[in-house]
N, C-alpha and C positions, 0 to 999 in steps of 0.2 A: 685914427691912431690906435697901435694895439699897447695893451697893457705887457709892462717890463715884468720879468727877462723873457726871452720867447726860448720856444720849446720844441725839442727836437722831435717829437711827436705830432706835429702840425704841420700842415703844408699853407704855404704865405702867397700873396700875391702881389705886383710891385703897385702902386699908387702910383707914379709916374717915374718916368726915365732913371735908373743909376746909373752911378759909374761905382763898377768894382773890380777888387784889383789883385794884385798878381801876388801879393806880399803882406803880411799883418801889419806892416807898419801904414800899407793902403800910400802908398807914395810911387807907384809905378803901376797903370792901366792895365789893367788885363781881359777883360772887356765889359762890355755894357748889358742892362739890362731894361729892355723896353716898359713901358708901362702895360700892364694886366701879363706878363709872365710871370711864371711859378718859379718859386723854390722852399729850398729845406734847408733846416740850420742842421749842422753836421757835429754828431755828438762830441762831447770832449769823453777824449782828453786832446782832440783835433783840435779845439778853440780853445786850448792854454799853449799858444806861445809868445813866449816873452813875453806875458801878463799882460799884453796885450788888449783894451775893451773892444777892438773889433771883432768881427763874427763872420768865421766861415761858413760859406752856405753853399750849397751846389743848385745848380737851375733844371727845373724838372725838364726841360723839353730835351735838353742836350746832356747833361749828367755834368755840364763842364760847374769847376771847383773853383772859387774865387772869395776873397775879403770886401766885406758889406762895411763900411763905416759904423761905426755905434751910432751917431744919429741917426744915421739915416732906414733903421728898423721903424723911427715912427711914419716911414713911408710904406708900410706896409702894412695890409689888414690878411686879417685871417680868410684863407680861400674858402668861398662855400661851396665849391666842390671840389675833388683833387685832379691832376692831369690828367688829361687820358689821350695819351699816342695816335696820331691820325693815321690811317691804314691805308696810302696809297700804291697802285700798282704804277708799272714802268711805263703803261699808255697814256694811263690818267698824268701822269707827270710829264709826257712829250706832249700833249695837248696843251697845258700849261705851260710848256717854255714862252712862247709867245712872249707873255705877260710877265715872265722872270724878266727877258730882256730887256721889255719897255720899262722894267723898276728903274736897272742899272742906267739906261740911256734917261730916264728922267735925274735921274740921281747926278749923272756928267752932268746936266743942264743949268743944274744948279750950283752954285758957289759952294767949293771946298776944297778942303785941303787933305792930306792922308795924317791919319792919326791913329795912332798903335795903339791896340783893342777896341778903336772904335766900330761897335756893330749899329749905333742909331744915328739915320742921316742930321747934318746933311757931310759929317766927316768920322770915315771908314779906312780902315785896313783893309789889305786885299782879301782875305778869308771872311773877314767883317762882314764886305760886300755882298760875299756869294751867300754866304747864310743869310741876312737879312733880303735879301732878293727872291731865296725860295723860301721865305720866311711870311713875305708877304701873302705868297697862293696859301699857305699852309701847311707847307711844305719844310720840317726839320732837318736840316745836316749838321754835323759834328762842325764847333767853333772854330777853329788853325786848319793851316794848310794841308798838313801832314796826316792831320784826320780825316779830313775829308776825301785826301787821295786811298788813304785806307779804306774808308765807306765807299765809295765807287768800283765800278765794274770797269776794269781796266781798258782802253781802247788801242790797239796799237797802232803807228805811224811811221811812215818812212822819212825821215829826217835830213838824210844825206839826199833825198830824192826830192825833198819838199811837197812829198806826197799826205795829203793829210785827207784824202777823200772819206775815210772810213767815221771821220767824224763828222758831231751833226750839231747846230746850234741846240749852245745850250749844255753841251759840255765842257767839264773842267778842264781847265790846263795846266799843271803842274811845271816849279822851277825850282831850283834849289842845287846841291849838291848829290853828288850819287850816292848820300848816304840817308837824304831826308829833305823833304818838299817843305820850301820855305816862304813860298811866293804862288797865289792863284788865278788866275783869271778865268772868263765865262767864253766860250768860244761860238762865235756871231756867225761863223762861216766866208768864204772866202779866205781861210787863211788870217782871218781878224781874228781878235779879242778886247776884250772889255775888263779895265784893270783898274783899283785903286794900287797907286807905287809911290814909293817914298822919295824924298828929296836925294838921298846922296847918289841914287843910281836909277830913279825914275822919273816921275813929274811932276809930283805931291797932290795926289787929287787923282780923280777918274777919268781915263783917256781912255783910247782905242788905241790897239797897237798893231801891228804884224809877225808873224811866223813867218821871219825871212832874216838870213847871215847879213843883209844890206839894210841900209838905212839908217837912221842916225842913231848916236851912241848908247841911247838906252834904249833901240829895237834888236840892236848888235847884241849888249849886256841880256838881255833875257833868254832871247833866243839860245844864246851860249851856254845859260847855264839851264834849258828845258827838258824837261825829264821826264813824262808822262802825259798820260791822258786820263780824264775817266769819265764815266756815264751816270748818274743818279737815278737809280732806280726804286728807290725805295725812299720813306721817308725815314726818318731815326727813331728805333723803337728805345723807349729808354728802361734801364734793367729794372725788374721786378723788386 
C-alpha cells in the first residue's frame, strides 16, 4: 500500500487488475488495467473536476488517459524502475503472430461475453482484444480502434473483388464509418477474422467471422460497414 496523496513525479505500478474509466464520476468503463502495468498521475489542475476524489492517471505503455477510483491507489506501489518502451522490428513481430493468434483463439475458448473497455480476459472489447493479444508477446498498440488503424501500416484490398490476398494473418481489420474505425478484428487468413462484438450487432464474446457480402446478419453487418486494413509494425514508443 502507498502512502496518501500520490504524486505526479512518480511513476506507480498496478498490484492487480483495475478498472478505470472514461469519466471522474468513474461510472462508465473506459478500460482496464492488468496487474504490474505502469502509470502516472496527471498533474492538476487535470485532477480538479467537479471536486471529484478520483484520479486521473495515464498508463505508461500506451499514453492512453483514464479515471483511477480514489480507493483503489492503495492498489498501487511505487515502481522500482520506470517503463521503458520495447524496441521491436516488423520481422520480430511476424514471427510472433503465431502466438498473438493462439491468445485470441484460447481467449474464444473460454467463457465470455463482450464488455466495453474491457482489455483483461476473460471479457474484452474488440480493440481490448487485439491490444491484450499483442500485449501478451510484449508487444504495445494503441488502446481503440481508431488508434490502432492510425498506428499501422496501411494494407490495401479489393473489396468489390473479395480480393484480400495482400494480407497476412495477424493483421488488423478495420469497420466503422468513412469517417473513423469503430470496430477491430485480427485477421486469421482465409478471408477469416477473429473479433470480440457486441450484442446489438454482433455475438457478445469472441467469434470468427468472415470477409464476405453473404452469410448471416452480423457477417453482412461488418462486412458493410469495412474500412481498412493495417499491418503492426512496430511496437508503441510512448512520448518522452
Amino acid at each position: 500500500m502507498i502512502a496518501k496523496p500520490l504524486s505526479d513525479t512518480i511513476e506507480y505500478c498496478c498490484r492487480e487488475n483495475l478498472d478505470l474509466y472514461d469519466g471522474a464520476d468513474c461510472k462508465t468503463l473506459g478500460t482496464q488495467a492488468a496487474a504490474y502495468r505502469h502509470l502516472r498521475l496527471l498533474p492538476q489542475p487535470k485532477n480538479q473536476t467537479n471536486n471529484s476524489p478520483n484520479i486521473l492517471v495515464q498508463l505508461c505503455e500506451d499514453n492512453y488517459t483514464a479515471w483511477l477510483l480514489d480507493p483503489d491507489q492503495n492498489n498501487l506501489e511505487i515502481a522500482t524502475q520506470p517503463y521503458l518502451a520495447p524496441i521491436w522490428s516488423e520481422a520480430q513481430i511476424q514471427a510472433a503472430i503465431p502466438q498473438i493468434i493462439q491468445f485470441t483463439q484460447l481467449a474464444m475458448a473460454t467463457p465470455n461475453y463482450y464488455l466495453w473497455g474491457g482489455t483483461v480476459g476473460p471479457n474484452y472489447d474488440c480493440s481490448g482484444l487485439m491490444q491484450a493479444a499483442f500485449a501478451a508477446v510484449g508487444i504495445w498498440i494503441p488502446r481503440d480502434a481508431y488508434q490502432q488503424e492510425a498506428f499501422t501500416k496501411p494494407m490495401a484490398f479489393n473489396r468489390e473483388k473479395l480480393d484480400f490476398s495482400c494480407l497476412l494473418p495477424g493483421d488488423l481489420i478495420f469497420f466503422g464509418t468513412v469517417e473513423k474505425a469503430t470496430h477491430v478484428g485480427l485477421y486469421l487468413g482465409d478471408q477469416q477474422y477473429i473479433h470480440s462484438s457486441g450484442i446489438q450487432h454482433g455475438r457478445n464474446g469472441i467469434k470468427i467471422d468472415v470477409l464476405s457480402p453473404e452469410g448471416d446478419v452480423c457477417t453482412q453487418y461488418y462486412f458493410k460497414h469495412l474500412r481498412g486494413a493495417g499491418r503492426i509494425i512496430s511496437s508503441y514508443q510512448t512520448a518522452s
